[in-house]
KOLFILO-256587 format. One line per field, with one value per residue (C-alpha): x, z, y; residue number from 1; residue in one letter. Coordinates in Angstrom, 2 decimals. Layout:
residues N
X (X  ...)
Z (Z  ...)
Y (Y  ...)
seq (NUM  ...)
type (a  ...)
end
This chain:
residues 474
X (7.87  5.67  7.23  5.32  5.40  3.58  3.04  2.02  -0.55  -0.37  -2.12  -4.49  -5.24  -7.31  -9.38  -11.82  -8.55  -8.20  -6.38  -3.92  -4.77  -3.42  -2.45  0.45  1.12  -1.63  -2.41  -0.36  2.60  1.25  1.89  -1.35  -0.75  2.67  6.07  5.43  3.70  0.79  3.29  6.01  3.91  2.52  6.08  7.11  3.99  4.87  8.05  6.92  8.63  9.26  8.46  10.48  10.42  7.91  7.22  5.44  3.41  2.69  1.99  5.21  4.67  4.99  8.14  10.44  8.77  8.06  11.75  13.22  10.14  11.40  15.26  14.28  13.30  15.61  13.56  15.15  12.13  12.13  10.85  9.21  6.78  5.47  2.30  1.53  -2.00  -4.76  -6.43  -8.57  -6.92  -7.05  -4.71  -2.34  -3.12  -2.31  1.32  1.78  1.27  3.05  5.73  6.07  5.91  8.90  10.42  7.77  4.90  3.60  4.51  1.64  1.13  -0.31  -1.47  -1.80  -3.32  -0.34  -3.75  -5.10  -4.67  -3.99  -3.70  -3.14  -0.24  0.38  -3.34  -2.41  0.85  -1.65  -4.07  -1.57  0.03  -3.60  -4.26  -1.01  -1.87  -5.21  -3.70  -1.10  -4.26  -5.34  -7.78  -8.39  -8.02  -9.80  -9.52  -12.59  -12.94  -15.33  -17.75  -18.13  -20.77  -23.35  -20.76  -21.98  -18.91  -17.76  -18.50  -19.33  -18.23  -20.91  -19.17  -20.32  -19.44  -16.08  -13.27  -10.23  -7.52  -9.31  -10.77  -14.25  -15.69  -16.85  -20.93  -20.97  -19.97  -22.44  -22.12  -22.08  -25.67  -27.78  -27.55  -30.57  -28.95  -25.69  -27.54  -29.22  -25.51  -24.11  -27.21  -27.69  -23.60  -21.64  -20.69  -17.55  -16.34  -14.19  -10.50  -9.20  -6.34  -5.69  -3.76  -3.49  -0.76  0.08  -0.34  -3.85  -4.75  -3.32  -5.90  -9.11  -7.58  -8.02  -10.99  -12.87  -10.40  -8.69  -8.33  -6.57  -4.41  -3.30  -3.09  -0.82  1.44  1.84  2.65  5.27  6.60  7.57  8.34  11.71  14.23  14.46  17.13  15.54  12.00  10.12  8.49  5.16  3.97  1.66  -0.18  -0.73  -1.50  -4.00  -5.80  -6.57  -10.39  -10.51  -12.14  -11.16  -9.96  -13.60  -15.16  -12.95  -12.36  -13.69  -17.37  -16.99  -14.12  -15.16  -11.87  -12.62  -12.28  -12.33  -10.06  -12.27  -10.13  -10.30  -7.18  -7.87  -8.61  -9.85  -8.89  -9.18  -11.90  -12.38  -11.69  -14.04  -12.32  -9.21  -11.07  -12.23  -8.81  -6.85  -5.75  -8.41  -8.10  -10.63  -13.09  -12.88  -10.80  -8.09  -5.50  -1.94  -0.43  -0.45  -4.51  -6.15  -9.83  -12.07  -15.16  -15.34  -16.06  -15.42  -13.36  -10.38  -7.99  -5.00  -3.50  -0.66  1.94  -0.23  -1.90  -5.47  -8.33  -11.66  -14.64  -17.48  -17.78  -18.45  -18.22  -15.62  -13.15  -10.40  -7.49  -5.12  -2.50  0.04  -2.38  -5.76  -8.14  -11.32  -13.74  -16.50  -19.30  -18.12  -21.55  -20.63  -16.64  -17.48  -18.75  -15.07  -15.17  -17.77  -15.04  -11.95  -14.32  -15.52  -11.77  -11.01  -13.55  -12.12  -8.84  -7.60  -4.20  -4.78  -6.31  -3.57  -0.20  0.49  2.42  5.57  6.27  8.53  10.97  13.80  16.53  14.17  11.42  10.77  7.65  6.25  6.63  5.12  4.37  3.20  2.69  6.36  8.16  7.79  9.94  10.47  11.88  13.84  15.45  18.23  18.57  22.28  23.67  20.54  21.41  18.75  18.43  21.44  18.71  17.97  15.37  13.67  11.20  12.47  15.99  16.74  18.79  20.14  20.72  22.10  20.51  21.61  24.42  26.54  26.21  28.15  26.44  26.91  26.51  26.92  31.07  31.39  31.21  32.01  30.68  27.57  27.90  25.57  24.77  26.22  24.21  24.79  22.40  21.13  20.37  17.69  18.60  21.89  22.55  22.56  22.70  22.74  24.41  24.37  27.49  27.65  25.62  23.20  20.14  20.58  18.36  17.92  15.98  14.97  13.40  12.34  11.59  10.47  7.66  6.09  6.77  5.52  6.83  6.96  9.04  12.41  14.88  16.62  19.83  20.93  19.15  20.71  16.68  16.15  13.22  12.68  9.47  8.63  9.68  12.76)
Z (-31.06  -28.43  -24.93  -22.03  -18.55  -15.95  -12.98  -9.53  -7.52  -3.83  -2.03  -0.56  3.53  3.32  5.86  5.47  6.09  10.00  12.29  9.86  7.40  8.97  8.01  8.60  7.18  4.40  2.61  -0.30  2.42  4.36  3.21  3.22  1.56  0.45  1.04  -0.84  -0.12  -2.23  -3.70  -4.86  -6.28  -8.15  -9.05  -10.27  -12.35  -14.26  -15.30  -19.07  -22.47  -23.63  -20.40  -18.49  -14.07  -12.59  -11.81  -8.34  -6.62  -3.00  -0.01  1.24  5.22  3.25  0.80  2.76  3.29  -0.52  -1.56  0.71  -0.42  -3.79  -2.76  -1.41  -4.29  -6.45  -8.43  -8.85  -10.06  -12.76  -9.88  -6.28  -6.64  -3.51  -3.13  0.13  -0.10  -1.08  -4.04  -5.92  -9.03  -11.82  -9.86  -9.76  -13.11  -14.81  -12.54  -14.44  -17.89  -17.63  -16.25  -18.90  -21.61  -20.65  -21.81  -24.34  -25.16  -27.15  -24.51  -23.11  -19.21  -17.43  -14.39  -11.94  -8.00  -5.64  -3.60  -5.75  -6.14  -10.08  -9.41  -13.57  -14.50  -18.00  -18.28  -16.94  -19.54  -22.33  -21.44  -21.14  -24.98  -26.30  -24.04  -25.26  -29.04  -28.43  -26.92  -29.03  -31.59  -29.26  -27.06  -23.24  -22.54  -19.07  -18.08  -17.76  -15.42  -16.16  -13.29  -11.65  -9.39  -8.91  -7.31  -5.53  -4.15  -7.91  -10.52  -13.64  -17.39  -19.91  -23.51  -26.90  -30.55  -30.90  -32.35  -32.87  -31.00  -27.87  -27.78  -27.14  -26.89  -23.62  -24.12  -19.92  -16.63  -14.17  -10.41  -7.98  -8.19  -6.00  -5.74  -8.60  -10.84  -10.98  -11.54  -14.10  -15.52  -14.99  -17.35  -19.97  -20.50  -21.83  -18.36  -17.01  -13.17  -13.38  -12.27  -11.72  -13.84  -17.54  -20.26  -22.09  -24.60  -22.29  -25.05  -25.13  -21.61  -21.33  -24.02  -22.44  -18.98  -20.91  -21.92  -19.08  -16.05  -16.62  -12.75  -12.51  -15.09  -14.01  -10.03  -11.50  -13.97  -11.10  -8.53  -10.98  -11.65  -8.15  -7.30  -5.50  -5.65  -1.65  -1.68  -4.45  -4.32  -6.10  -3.70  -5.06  -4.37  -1.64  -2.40  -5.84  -5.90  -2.94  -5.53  -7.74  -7.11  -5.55  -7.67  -9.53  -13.32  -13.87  -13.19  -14.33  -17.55  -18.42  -18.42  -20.64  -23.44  -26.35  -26.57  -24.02  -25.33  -22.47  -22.79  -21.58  -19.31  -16.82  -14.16  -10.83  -9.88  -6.54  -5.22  -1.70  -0.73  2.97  5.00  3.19  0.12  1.80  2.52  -1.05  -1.97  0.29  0.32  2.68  5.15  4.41  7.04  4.51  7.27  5.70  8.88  8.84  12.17  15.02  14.61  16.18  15.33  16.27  15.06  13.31  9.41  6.93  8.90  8.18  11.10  11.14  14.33  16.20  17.99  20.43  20.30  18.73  19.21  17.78  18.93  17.30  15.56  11.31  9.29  11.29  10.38  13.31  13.04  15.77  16.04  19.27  19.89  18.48  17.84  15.29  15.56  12.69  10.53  7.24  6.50  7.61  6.73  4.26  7.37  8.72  8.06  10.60  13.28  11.73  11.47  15.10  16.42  14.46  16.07  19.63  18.35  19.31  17.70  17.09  13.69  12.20  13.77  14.83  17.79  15.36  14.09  11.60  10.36  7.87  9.91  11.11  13.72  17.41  19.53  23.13  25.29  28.55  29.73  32.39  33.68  34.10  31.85  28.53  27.47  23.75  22.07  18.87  16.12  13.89  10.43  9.07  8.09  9.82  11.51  13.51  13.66  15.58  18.31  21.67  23.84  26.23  28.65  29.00  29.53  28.82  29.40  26.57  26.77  23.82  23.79  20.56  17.48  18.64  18.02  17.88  20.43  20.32  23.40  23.98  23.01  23.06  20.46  21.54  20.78  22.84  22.54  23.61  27.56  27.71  28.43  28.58  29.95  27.73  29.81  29.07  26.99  25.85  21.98  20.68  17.92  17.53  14.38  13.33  11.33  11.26  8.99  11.01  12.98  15.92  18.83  21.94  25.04  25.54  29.30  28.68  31.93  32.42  32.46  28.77  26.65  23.54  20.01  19.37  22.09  19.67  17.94  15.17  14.54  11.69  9.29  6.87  5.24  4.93  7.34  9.37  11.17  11.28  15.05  15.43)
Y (-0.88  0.69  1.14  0.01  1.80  0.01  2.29  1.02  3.10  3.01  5.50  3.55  2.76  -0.28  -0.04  -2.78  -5.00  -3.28  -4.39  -5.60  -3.00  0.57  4.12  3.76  0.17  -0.16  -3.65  -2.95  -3.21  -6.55  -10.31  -11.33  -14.93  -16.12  -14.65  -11.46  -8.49  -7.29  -4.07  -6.73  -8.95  -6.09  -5.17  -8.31  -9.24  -6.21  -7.32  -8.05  -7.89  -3.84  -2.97  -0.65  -0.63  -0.01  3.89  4.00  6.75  6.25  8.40  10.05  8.36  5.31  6.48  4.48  0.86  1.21  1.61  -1.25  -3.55  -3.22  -3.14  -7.01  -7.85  -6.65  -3.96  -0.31  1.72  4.21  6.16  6.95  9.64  10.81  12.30  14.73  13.82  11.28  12.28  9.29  7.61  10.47  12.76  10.00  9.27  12.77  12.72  9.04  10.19  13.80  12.00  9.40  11.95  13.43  10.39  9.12  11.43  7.97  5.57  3.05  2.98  0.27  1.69  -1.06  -0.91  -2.56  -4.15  -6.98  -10.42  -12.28  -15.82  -16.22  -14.44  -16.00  -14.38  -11.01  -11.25  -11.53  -9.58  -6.74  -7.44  -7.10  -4.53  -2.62  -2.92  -1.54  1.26  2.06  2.76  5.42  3.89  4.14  0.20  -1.12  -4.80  -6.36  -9.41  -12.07  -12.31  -15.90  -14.75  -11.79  -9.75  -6.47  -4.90  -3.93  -1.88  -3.41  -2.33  -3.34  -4.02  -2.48  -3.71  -5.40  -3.67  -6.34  -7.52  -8.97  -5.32  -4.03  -0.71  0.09  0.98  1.96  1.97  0.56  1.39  -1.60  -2.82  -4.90  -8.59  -9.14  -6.77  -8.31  -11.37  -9.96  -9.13  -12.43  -13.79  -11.36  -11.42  -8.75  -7.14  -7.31  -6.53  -3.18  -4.40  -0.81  -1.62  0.58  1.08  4.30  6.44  9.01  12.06  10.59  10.13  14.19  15.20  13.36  14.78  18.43  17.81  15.90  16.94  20.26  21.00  17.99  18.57  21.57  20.96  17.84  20.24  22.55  19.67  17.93  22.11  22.46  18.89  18.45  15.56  13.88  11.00  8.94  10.43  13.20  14.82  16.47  20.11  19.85  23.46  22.80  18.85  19.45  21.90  18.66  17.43  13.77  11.66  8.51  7.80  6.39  9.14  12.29  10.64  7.10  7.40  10.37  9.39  8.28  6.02  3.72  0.22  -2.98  -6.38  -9.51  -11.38  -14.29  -13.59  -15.43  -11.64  -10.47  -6.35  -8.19  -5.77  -7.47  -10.45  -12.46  -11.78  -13.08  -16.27  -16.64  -16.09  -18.57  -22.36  -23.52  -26.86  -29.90  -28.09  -24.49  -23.02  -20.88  -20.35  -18.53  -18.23  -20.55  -21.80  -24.58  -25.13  -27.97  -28.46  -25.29  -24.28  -21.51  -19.12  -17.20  -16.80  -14.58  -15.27  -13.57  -14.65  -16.15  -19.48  -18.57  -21.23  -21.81  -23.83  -24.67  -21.44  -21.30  -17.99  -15.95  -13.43  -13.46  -11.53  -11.23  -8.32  -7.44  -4.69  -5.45  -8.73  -8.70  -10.98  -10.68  -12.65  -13.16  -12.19  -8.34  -7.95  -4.89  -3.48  -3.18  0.31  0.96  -0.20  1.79  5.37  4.68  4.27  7.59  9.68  8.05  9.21  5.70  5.13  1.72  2.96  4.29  2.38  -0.64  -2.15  -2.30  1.16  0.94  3.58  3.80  2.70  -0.12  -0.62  -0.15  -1.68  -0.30  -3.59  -1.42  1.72  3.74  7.00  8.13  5.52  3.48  0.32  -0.29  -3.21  -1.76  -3.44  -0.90  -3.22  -2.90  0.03  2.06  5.17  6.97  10.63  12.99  14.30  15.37  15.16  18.01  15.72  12.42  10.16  6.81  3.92  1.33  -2.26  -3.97  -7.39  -8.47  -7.33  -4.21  -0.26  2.84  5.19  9.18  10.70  14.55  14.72  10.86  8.59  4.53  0.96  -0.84  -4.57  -7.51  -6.97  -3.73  -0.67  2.98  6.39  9.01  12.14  14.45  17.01  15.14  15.46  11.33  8.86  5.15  3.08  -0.24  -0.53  -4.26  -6.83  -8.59  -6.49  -4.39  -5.32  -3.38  -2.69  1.71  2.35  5.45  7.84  11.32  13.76  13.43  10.05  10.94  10.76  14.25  15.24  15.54  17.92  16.12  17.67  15.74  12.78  10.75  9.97  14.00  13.64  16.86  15.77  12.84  11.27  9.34)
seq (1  2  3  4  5  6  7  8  9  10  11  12  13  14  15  16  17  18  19  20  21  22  23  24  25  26  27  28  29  30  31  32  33  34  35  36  37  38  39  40  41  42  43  44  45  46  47  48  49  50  51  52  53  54  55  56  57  58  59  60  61  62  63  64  65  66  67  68  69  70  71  72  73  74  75  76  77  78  79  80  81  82  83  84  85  86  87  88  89  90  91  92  93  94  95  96  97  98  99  100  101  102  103  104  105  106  107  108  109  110  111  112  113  114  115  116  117  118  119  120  121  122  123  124  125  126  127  128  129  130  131  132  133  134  135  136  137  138  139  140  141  142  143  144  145  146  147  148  149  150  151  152  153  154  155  156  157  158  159  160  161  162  163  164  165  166  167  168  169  170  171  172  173  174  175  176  177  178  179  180  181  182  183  184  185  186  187  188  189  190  191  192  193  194  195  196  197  198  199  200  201  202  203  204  205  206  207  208  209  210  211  212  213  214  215  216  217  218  219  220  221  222  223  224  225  226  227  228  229  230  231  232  233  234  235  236  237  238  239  240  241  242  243  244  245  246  247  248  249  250  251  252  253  254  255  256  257  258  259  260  261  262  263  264  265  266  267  268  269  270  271  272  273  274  275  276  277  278  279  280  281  282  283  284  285  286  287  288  289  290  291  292  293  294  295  296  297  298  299  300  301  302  303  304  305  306  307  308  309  310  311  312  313  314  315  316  317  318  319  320  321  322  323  324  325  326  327  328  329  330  331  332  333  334  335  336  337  338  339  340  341  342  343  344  345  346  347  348  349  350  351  352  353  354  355  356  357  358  359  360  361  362  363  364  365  366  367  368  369  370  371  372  373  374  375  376  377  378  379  380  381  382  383  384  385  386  387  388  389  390  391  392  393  394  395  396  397  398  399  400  401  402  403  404  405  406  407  408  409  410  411  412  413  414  415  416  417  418  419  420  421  422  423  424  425  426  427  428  429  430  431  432  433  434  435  436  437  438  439  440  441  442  443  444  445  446  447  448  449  450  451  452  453  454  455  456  457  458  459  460  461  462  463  464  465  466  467  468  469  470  471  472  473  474)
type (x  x  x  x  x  x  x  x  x  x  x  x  x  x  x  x  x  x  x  x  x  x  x  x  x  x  x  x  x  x  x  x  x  x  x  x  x  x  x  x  x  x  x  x  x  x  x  x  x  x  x  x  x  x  x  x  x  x  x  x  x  x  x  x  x  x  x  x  x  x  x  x  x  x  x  x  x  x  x  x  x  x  x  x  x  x  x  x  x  x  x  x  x  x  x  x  x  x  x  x  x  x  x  x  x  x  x  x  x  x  x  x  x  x  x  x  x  x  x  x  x  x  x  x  x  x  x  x  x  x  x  x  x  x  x  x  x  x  x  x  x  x  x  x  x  x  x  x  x  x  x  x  x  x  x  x  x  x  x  x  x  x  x  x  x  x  x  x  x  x  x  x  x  x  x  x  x  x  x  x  x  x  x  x  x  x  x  x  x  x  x  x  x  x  x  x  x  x  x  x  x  x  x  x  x  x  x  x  x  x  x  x  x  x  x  x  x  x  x  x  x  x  x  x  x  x  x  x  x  x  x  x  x  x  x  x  x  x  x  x  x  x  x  x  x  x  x  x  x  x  x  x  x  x  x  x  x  x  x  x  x  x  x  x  x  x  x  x  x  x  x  x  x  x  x  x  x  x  x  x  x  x  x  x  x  x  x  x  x  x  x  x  x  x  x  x  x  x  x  x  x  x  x  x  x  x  x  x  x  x  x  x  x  x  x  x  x  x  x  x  x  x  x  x  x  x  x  x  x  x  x  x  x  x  x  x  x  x  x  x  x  x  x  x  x  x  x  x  x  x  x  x  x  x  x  x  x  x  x  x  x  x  x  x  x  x  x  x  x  x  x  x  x  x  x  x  x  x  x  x  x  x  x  x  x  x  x  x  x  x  x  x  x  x  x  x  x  x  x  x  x  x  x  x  x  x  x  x  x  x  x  x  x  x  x  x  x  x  x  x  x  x  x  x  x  x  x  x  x  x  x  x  x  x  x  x  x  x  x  x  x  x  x  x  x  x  x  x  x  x  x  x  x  x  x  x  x  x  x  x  x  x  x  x  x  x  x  x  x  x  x  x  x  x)
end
């Protein structure tokens, strides 16, 4: 029997998703509908028969929201792979299938996005058994979606002669198109929307790789080669993964194999490319208004609202995006949400922050959010989950006072080491070496007034850290 390793890629930043959507805290990472976030829905969809867990390469700044997303749910991967930089889909790809071969130079990955939607999941499970069949032969297997409407944010995958199980070979792959081509697909037939999602023997993907890719395949032997073990994460080698071109699977390998073969498949699929997407993808209100959050609309139509923890109204307004974040509101036409990006790239050349954090900053030991600040001080509200531990550090430029407001800590302070309960508050001077703990079982909540000359993050010496960081702040 043929072993199946589904690996979840999660590099991406989603950016067309802004403000929600960040650097730091990418879709993948959000809970855009339901309880779940995008990542453990991916996580637990691939929980199929033969398969083992998941194996999941994500960004390192992300390594440690991946690994308690899938603690919550109860998944221990086969592995966190980190990578040091983006590089497209076939990078990730080759570190996928030379990692499986150590295990099972014949096994079948299914590589699967953490960013998309599949509403059908007794679909997907099917799709995946043909899929791994087709595979096992030695073909390249792509999941084609059947298009419902002359989509032009996809690529399309137009199918050849059949070739059995479900299978067809794949005659090309078409970039997105204009609106009259794609509806020119949609009534010739035979064209397919290209899901990002594959299937593939891992000794076979290496020898297309060799053929189509060698750069990549080396830059990815070299990065696995001098990969080190952090905590539970393999952590790439930046110098020679960097070295690995930056292109996707499609292009460094699938429009040139002669393997490629495509499954037909009808999933309730959507990559939720932008807000509209969302929309499409949403429960929607008699009026077509799909609202999370505290919402009230009158006499409005067809909007999405993601509101905050503010009250957010609506009047007399159709075809809106509004998304509402502590630090940031959109507003937007429907009509322009793959124009998103426009926004995020003109906040990065501002060097505005709000592109790549948001108001909650969240860190292994849990989360902290700047309530106020001002030229000499700062105020943050932070939250230490059970068990966290921040950092054994000092500070050069600023001091700050404590206030428990919630649970109880175990403060280090210089040559002093005591417990901080509800209402009690203690002084960190500057300079003084310090830690906080949480060793009880319910969250940690305090109140930091920071004061001094400079505020910022990267005024820190960590002495000791428990997560291995060595700098990243806090």
């Amino acid at each position: 029997m043929t072993n199946l390793f589904p690996v979840i890629l999660s590099g991406g930043s989603g950016t067309r998703l802004w403000p929600m959507s960040r650097t730091a805290l990418p879709k993948q990472l959000l809970t855009l509908r339901g309880q779940r976030t995008m990542i453990q829905e991916t996580a637990l969809r691939a929980q199929l028969p033969g398969a083992t867990p998941p194996l999941l390469i994500c960004n390192e700044g992300h390594r440690f929201l991946v690994a308690e997303q899938m603690r919550a749910i109860s998944i221990a991967p086969l592995g966190i792979v980190l990578e040091p930089v983006a590089r497209n889909t076939a990078a990730a790809a080759a570190i996928a299938a030379l990692t499986v071969s150590k295990q099972d130079a014949q096994g079948v990955i299914l590589l699967l996005p953490s960013d998309h939607f599949i509403d059908d999941e007794k679909e997907f499970s099917a799709a995946v058994a043909k899929a791994a069949i087709v595979a096992a032969e030695g073909k390249l297997v792509t999941f084609g979606i059947t298009p419902t409407v002359p989509e032009t944010g996809y690529g399309y995958i137009k199918r050849a002669d059949a070739l059995g199980d479900g299978a067809y070979a794949v005659e090309s792959f078409v970039e997105k198109p204009d609106r009259d081509t794609a509806a020119g697909y949609l009534a010739h037939g035979g064209y397919y929307w290209n899901s990002g999602m594959f299937a593939f023997r891992a000794d076979i993907f290496l020898d297309e790789l060799r053929q189509f890719a060698p750069a990549i395949l080396n830059a990815a032997k070299g990065a696995l080669e001098a990969a080190k073990e952090d905590l539970d994460f393999v952590r790439l080698d930046a110098g020679s993964f960097s070295a690995a071109p930056a292109i996707s699977i499609d292009y460094a390998v699938m429009e040139h194999t002669r393997r490629a073969a495509v499954i037909p498949c009808t999933l309730g699929w959507s990559d939720v490319g932008n807000w509209s997407a969302l929309w499409e993808n949403s429960p929607r209100d008699d009026n077509g208004n799909a609202l999370q959050g505290d919402v009230v609309t009158i006499a409005s139509k067809n909007c999405l609202v993601h509101g905050g923890q503010q009250l957010t109204t609506l009047l007399g307004v159709q075809n809106l995006a509004v998304v509402v974040t502590d630090d940031a509101i959109l507003v937007a036409d429907q009509a322009h949400a793959q124009e998103v990006k426009q926004i995020t790239d003109h906040l990065k050349s501002a060097k505005r922050e709000e592109v790549d954090q948001h108001a909650i900053v969240y860190r292994p030991w849990g989360s902290y959010q700047t309530v106020n600040r001002g030229p000499r001080h700062q105020v943050k509200h932070i939250v230490v989950k059970p068990g966290g531990r921040l950092s054994l550090q000092l500070h050069h430029k600023r001091a700050e006072h404590w206030t428990i407001v919630e649970g109880s800590g175990q403060v280090t302070c210089g040559d002093k080491v005591f417990m901080l309960r509800e209402n009690e508050s203690t002084y960190i001077p500057l300079g003084a070496r310090h830690r906080l703990e949480n060793l009880g079982d319910k969250p940690l909540r305090l109140i930091e007034v920071q004061s001094g000359s400079y505020l910022g993050e990267d005024d820190i010496v960590r002495l000791e850290d428990v997560y291995g960081r060595t700098s990243e702040s806090r």
